[in-house]
N, C-alpha and C positions, 0 to 999 in steps of 0.2 A: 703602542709599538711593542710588538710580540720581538722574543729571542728565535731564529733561527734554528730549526733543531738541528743543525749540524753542529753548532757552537754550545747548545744551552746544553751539554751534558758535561763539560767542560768547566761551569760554573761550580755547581757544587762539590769538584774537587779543588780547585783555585781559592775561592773564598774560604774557606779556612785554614790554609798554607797561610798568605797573606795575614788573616787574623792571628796566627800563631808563630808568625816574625815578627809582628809587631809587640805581643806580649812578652816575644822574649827579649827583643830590644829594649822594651820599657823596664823589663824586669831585672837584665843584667846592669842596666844606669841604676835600676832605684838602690840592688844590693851595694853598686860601689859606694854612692851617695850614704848608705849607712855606714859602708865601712868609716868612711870618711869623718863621718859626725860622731862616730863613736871615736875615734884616734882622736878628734881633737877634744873631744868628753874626760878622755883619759890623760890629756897632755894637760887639759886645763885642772885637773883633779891632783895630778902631780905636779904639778907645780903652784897651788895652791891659791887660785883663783876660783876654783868652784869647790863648794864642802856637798857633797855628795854622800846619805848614808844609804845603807843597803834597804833601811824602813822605806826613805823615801822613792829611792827606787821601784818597791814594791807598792807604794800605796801608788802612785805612777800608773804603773801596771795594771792594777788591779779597776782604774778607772777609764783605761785606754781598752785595754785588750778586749772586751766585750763590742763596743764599739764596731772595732776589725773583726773581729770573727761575724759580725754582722754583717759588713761590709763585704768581707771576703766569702759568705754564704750566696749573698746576692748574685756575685761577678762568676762564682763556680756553675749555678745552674745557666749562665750567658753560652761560656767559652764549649766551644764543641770540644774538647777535650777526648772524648772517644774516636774524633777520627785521627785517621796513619796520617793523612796529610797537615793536622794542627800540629800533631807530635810533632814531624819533622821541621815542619815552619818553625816549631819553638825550639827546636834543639838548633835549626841555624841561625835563628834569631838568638841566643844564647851563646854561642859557639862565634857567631862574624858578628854580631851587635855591636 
């Protein structure tokens, strides 16, 4: 089943709007979700249910962060990113998400 050439030029601007509402949907939930777990990191540290030192935070770090930056090299060469229409998908997805 062939696209129509009246419609199929249509496709490759659509498909990455779409792709880049959805990243920025996911994106503005995952920043609140940090916010969130970080305030209650901080409410639990202050008020002295969790001991928390700045070592362990960093050794933490130091065994995660490679990880994502791995992860997040992978999902960067995915997302179209150079087109106008992902931008804007993401900035609405970001903005109404």
């Amino acid at each position: 089943m062939a696209t129509p050439p009246e419609i199929a030029w249509i496709v490759p601007i659509i498909m990455p709007f779409i792709i880049g509402l959805l990243v920025g949907f996911i994106a503005k939930h995952t920043i609140k979700l940090m916010f969130a777990v970080a305030a209650l990191v901080i409410l639990l540290v202050f008020f002295g249910f969790v001991s928390i030192t700045v070592q362990d935070i960093f050794v933490q770090a130091m065994k995660l962060l490679p990880q994502i930056i791995g992860t997040g090299t992978g999902l960067i060469d995915i997302l179209p990113y150079s087109s106008l229409t992902f931008i804007i998908g993401l900035a609405l997805g970001l903005w109404k998400g």
